[in-house]
C-alpha positions in Angstrom: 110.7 -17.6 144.8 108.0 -17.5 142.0 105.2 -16.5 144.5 103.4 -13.4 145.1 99.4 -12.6 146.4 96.7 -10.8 145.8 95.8 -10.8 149.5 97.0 -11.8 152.8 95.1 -15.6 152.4 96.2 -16.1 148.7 99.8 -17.2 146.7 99.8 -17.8 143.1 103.2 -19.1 141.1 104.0 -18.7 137.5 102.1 -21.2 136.4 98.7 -20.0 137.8 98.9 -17.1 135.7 100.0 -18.9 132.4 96.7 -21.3 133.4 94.2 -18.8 134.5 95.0 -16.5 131.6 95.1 -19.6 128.8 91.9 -20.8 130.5 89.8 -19.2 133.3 86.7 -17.3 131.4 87.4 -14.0 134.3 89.7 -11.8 132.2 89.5 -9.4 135.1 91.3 -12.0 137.4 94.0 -12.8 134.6 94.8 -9.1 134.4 95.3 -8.3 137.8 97.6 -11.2 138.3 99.9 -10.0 135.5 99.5 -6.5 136.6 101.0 -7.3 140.2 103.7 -9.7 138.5 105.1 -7.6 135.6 107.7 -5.8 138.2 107.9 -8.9 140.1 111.9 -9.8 140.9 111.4 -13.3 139.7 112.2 -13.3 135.8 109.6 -16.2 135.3 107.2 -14.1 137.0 107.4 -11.4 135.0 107.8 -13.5 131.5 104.5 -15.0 132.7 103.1 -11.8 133.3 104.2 -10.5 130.0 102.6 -14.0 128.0 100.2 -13.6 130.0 98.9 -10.3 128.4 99.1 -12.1 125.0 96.8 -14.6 125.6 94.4 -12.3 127.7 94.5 -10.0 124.4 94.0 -13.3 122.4 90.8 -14.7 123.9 89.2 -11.4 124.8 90.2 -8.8 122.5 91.1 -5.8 125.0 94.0 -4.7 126.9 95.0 -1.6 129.2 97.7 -0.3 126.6 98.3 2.7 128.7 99.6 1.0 131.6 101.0 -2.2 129.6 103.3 -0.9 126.7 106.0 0.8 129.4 106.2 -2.5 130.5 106.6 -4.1 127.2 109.3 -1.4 126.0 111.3 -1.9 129.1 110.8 -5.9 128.5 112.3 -5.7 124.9 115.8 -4.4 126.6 115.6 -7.6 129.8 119.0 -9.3 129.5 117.1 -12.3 129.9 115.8 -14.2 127.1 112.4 -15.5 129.1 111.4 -11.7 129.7 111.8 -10.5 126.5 110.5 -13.0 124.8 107.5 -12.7 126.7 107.5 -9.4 125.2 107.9 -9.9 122.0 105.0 -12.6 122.2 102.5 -10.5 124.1 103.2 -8.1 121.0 102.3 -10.8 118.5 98.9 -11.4 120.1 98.2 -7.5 120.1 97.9 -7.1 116.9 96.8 -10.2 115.9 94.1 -9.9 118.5 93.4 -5.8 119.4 91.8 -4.1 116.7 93.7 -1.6 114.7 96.9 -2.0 117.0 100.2 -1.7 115.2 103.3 -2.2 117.6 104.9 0.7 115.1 102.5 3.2 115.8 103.8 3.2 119.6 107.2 3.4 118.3 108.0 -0.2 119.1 109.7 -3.1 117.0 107.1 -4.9 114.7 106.8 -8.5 116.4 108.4 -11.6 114.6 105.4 -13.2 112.1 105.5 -16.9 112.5 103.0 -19.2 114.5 105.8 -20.1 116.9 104.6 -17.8 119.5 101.6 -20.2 119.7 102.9 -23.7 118.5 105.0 -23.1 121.9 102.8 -21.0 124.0 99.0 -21.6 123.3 99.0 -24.9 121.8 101.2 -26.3 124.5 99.5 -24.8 127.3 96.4 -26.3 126.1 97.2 -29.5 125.3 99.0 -29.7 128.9 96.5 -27.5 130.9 93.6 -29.9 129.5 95.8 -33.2 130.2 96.2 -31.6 133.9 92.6 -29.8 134.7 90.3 -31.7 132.2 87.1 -32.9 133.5 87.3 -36.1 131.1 89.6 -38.2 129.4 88.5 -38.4 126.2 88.7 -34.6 125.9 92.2 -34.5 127.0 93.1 -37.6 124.1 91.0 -35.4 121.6 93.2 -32.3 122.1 96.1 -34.4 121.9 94.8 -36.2 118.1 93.9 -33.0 116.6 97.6 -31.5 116.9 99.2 -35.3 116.8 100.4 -34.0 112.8 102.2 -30.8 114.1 105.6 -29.9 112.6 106.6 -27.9 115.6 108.3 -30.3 118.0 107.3 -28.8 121.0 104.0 -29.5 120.4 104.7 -33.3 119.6 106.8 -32.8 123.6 103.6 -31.7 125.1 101.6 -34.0 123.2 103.7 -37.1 125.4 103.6 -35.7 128.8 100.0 -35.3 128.1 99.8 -39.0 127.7 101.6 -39.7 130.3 99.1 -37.0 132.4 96.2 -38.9 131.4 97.1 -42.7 131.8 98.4 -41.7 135.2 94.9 -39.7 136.1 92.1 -41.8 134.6 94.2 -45.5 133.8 93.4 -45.6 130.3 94.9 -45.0 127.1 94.6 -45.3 122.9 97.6 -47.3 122.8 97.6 -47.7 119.1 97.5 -44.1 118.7 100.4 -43.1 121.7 102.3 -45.7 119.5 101.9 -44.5 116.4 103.0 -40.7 117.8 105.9 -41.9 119.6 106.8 -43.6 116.4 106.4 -40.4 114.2 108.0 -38.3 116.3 111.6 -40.1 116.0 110.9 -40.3 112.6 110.6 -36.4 112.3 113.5 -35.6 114.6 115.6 -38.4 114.7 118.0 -36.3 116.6 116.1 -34.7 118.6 117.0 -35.8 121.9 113.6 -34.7 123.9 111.4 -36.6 121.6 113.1 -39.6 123.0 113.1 -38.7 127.0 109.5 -37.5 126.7 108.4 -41.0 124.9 110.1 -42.8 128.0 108.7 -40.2 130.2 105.3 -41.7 128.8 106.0 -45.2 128.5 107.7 -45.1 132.4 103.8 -43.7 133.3 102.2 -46.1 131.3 103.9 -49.2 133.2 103.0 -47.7 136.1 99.1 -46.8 135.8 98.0 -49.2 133.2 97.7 -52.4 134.2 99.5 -54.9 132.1 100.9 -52.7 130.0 104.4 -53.7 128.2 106.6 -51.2 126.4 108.5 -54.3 124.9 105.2 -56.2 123.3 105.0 -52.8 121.2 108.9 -53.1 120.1 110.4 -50.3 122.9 113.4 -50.9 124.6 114.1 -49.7 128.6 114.4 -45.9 129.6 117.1 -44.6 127.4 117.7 -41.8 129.7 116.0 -41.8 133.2 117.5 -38.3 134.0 114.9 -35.6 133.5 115.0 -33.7 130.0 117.9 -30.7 130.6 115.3 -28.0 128.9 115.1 -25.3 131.9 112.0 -24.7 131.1 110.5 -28.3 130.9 112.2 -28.8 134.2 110.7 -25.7 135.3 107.0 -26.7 134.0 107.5 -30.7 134.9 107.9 -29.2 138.5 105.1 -26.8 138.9 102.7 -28.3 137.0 103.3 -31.5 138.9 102.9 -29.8 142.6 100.2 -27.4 141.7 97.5 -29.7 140.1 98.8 -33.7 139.8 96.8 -35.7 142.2 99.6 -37.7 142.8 101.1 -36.6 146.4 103.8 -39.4 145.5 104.4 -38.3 142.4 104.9 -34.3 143.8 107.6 -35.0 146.4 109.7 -37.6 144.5 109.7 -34.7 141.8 111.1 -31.9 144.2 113.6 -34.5 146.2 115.3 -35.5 142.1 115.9 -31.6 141.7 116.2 -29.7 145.0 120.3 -30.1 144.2 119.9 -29.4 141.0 122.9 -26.9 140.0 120.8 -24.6 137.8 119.5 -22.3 141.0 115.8 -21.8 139.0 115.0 -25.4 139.0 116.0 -26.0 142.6 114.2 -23.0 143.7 111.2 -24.3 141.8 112.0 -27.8 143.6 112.3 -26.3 146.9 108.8 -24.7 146.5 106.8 -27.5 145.6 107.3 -28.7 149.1 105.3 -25.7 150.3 102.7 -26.4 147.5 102.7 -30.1 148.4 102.2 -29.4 152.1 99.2 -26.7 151.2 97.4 -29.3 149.3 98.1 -32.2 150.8 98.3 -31.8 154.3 101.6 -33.9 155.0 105.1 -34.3 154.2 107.3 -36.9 154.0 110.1 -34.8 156.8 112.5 -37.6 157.5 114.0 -36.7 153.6 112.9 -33.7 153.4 114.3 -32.1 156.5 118.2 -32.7 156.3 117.8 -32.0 152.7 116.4 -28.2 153.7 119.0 -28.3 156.4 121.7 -28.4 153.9 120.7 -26.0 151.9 119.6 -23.6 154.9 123.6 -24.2 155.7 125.3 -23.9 152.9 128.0 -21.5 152.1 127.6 -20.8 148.9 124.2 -21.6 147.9 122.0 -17.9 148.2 118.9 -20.0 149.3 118.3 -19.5 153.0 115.5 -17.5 152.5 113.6 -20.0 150.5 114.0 -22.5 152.9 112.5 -19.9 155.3 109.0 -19.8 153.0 108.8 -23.8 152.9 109.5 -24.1 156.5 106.4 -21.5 157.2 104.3 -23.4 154.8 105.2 -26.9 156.8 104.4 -24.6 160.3 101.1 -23.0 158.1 99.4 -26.5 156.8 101.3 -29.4 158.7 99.7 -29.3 162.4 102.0 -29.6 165.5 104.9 -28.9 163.0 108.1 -26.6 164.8 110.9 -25.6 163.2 112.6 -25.5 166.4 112.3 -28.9 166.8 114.9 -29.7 163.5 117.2 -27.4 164.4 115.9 -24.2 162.5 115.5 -20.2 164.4 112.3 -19.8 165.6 110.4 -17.9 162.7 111.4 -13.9 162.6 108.6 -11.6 163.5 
């Protein structure tokens, strides 16, 4: 699972440490996190860890090079794409953001020189972390104007579940302006599949929180495609980011039931999870679905997930009082 701790009382997930380092002003917490996660066994751990770096570099101007660049050199080689990409981005940020650093000098690869690294990274975390965690709505639909002319179109993705974010936390919405950017958006990628699954992810949200709205007064047609967008990592983030901060229980648990089958194994583990977040924040959990789903899975054959149905079932006996596993058929806990 993507969870680790800095102490006995505290677990943090991938997308903690792409927040805290975008966005918390204690550069010292940020490090440590991606510090203890840079080994972790979880490759989106350790890619988080590695972006991490980047953006700590970016917004303060200082890193430990001595203890990161192993780490980065070793990162470069990961057979998986998420890892060493996170490499190659934490490089970008070094020397556009560390004084005098030159990836060269320590006998590493000169990073690749494009704005990517924070069209996809930076930008998107922001618009998304602000859309999540804002204090206000109006800064949230702010964020989303000023980058509403981007040419990158994962910005103009983020830009739409940020919509959807704020109609379904404060009820409001520029409608002319969501409009216009859905429009634009097919026009700059007509074939661009996403663009069209995160403008019904929107209008599906807008139906729901605004009252009276009507995607057919402004000319859109029904949910082309109600199945989540296949991107691994927008699953990943639609997950995560909807368990860890959305103040919508509801919302949470009908998120982690969709995918908890889902056959790429890093989605459903991220599925399986949220219920542990969901039962840490909220308190409660819907057990007469959730149970026999976790009792498959506990069961299955095939499927190498036992042990993460272990950690939701301690987080249910943890946060959901009079809870036993013993009761649903589980073992009793192993000391």
């Amino acid at each position: 699972m993507s969870k680790s701790s800095t102490n006995d009382n505290e677990s943090y997930t991938y997308a903690d440490i792409l927040y805290i380092t975008l966005h918390h002003d204690d550069y010292d917490l940020g490090y440590q996190l991606c510090q203890e996660s840079i080994d972790h066994e979880d490759v989106m751990m350790r890619a988080a860890a590695l972006e991490g770096l980047g953006f700590l570099a970016k917004r303060f101007g200082k890193m430990d090079l001595g203890f990161v660049l192993p780490h980065i050199r070793q990162a470069l080689q990961d057979p998986n794409s998420e890892v060493a990409d996170g490499a190659e981005s934490a490089l970008y940020w070094f020397e556009e953001y560390l004084p005098g650093f030159r990836s060269v000098d320590h006998g590493l690869p000169e990073p690749v020189r494009y704005e990517e690294w924070d069209e996809e990274d930076g930008i998107r975390g922001e618009i998304l972390g602000t859309a999540l965690r804002g204090d206000t709505y109006e800064e949230g639909l702010a964020l989303c104007k000023h980058y509403s002319g981007h040419e990158n179109p994962w910005v103009h993705y983020a830009i739409s579940k940020a919509l959807a974010h704020l109609a379904r936390r404060f009820n409001i919405m520029d409608i002319d302006f969501a409009v216009a950017h859905f429009q634009n958006g097919v026009k700059k990628f007509p074939d661009d599949g996403t663009i069209k699954y995160t403008r019904d992810y929107a209008l599906d949200e807008f139906e729901r929180s605004l009252p009276g709205f009507d995607r057919a007064a402004y000319g859109f047609g029904p949910t082309i495609n109600p199945a989540p967008v296949e991107s691994r990592r927008e699953l990943i983030w639609d997950i995560q980011g909807t368990v860890l901060y959305d103040p919508s229980y509801q919302k949470g648990i009908d998120l982690c039931l969709l995918h908890m089958d889902h056959l790429d194994e890093a989605v459903s583990n991220r599925a399986i999870d949220g219920l542990s977040q969901l039962a840490r924040r909220f308190g409660k959990m819907d057990l007469d679905k959730t149970i026999p789903r976790l009792r498959v899975i506990f069961s299955h054959p095939t499927r190498k997930q036992t042990s993460d149905v272990l950690l939701v079932l301690d987080a249910f006996e943890r946060y959901l009082p009079g809870f036993n596993r013993q009761e649903y058929g589980f073992p009793p806990e192993e000391d």
